[in-house]
N, C-alpha and C positions, 0 to 999 in steps of 0.2 A: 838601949840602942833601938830606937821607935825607926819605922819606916814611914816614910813620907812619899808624897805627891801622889798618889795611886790615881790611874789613870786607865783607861780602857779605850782602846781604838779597836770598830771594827775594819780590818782591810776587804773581807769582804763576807759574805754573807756567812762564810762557812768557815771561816778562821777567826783566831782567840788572840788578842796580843793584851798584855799586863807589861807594865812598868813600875817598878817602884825602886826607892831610894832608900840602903837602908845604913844605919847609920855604925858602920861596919867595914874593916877593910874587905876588898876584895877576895885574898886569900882566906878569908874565915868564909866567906859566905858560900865561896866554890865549898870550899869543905864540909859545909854543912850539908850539901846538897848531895856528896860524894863519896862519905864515908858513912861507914851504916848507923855507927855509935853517937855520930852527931844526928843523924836524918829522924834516928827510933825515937827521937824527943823531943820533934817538933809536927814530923811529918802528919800530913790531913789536916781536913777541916775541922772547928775546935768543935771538939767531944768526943773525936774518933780516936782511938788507941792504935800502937804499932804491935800485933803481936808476931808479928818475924819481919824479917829483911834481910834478903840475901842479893849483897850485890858484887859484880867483878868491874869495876867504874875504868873500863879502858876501852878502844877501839874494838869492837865484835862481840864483850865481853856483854853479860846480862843481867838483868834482876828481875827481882819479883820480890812486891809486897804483900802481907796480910793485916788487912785494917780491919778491924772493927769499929762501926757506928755506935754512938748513943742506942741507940734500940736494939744491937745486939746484932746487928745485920754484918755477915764478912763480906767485905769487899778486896781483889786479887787485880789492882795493876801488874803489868807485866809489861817486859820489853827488852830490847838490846841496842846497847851504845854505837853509832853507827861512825860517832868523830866525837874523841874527847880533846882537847884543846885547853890544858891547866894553864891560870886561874880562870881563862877566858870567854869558854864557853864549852856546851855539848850537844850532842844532837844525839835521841834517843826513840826507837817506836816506842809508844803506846797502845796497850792494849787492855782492856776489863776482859776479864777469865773467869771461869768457874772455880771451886779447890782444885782442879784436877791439870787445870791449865788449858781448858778449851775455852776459846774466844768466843766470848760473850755478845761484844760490839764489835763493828770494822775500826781498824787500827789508825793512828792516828798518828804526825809526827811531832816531836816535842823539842824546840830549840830552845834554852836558857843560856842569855850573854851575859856578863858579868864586867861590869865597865868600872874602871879605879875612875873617883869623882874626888880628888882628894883623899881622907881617913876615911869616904865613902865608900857604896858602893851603887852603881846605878843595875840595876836586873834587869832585864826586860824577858818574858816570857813569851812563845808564838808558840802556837800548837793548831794544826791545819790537816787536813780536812775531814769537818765533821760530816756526819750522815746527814745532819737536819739541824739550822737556827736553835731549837730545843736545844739539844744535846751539846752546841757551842755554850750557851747560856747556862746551860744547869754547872760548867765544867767553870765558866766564869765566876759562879758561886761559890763551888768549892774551892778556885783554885786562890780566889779575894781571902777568902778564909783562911788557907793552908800558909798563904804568905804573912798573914795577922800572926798566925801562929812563928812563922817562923822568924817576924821581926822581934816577939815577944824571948822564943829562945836565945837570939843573939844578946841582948841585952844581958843575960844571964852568962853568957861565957866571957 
């Protein structure tokens, strides 16, 4: 289940939009993103491991991940579901944290749509407003990565 067309538009200096196609119903791919048992086997960029995920995937409801890097580095997204909309979409803050749960960076918001393209699925991710072009970029990196990864675990369920 390969994802295709990967695409990047910037809207504008300070916001992130991804698009891809992956070759996956709808309701699997929301799932993946949504349940923790699906998310701890794909989620990050390739090298990073999931060692916890606690999430409550409803309207007000929360998470927080701990990822480890290749180099051994934790890193603590964090946030809460602000409109979950099954299979169709969500909208959640973001935020990088310490272990302890203090905000690292300023917060950021994270829309993921999930469009029926046939047996497909169309994604499109938009996450707005960063601090600095940098910090949009570096997030386009990982986030190009973490979608690799997560076209690779769907092929597998």
């Amino acid at each position: 289940m390969a994802a295709t067309s990967n695409a990047v538009t910037e809207s504008s200096d300070r916001e992130l939009v991804l698009t891809r196609i992956f070759d996956a119903p709808r309701s699997l791919v929301f799932k993946a993103w949504t349940e923790p048992r699906h998310l701890a086997r794909w989620w990050g960029p390739r090298g990073f491991s999931v060692v916890s995920c606690e999430m409550d995937p409803r309207t007000g409801g929360s998470y927080r991940f701990h990822m480890r890097g290749p180099d051994g580095t934790d890193h603590w997204p964090q946030g809460v579901f602000r409109e979950i909309d099954e299979p169709e979409r969500f909208v959640a803050s973001w935020c990088w944290t310490d272990a302890n749960g203090k905000p690292e960076r300023p917060e950021t918001v994270l829309t993921v749509t999930f469009e029926a393209v046939g047996e497909k699925t169309k994604l499109t991710l938009h996450q707005a407003v960063f601090e600095s072009v940098t910090a949009r970029d570096a997030h386009g990196e990982g986030w190009n990565s973490t979608l690799d990864c997560l076209a690779e675990y769907l092929a597998t369920v």
